[in-house]
MARSESE-507329 format. One record per residue (C-alpha): residue in one letter; x, y, z. Coordinates in steps of 0.001 Angstrom, whole numbers, padded with zeros to 6 digits, always signed. Example, Ala and Ser with C-alpha at 12.3 -4.5 7.8 and 13.67 -1.06 7.14 Angstrom:
2
a+012300-004500+007800/s+013670-001060+007140/
***
This chain:
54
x-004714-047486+030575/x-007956-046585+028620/x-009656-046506+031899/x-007140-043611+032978/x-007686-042361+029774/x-011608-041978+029907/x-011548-040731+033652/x-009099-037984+032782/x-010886-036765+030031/x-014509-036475+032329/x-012577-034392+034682/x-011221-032372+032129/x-014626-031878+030381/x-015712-031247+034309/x-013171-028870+034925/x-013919-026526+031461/x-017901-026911+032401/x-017327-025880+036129/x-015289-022605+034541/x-017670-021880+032149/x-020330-022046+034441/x-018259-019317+036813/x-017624-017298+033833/x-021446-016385+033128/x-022116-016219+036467/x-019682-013918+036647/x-020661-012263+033672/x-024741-011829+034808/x-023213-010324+038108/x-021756-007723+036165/x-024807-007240+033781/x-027047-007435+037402/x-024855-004504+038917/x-025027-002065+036173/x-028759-002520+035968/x-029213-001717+039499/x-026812+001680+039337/x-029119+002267+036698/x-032109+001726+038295/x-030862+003745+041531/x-029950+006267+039331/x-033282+006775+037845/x-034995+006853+041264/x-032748+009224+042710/x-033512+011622+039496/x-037193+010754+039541/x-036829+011507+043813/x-034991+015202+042852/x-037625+015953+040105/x-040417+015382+042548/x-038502+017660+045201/x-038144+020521+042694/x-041880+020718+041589/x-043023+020891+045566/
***
């Protein structure tokens, strides 16, 4: 029974890491998407700014 016990509570502890894990992924993909609207963003201005002075 303790054996059960101790088995169940690694895959628990396994489970909660593994969504965790997905979660800040998840949460960096976000973060990683919004910096690189941003950064095409600034090109494109930078781009039209450099158009508009030729």
């Amino acid at each position: 029974m303790k054996k059960i016990l101790v088995i169940s509570l690694l895959v628990i502890a396994a489970l909660i890491i593994g969504v965790l894990t997905f979660i800040v992924g998840a949460i960096k993909f976000f973060i990683g998407g919004i910096s690189l609207g941003a950064l095409i963003v600034v090109t494109l201005i930078l781009w039209l700014a450099w158009k508009v002075s030729d």
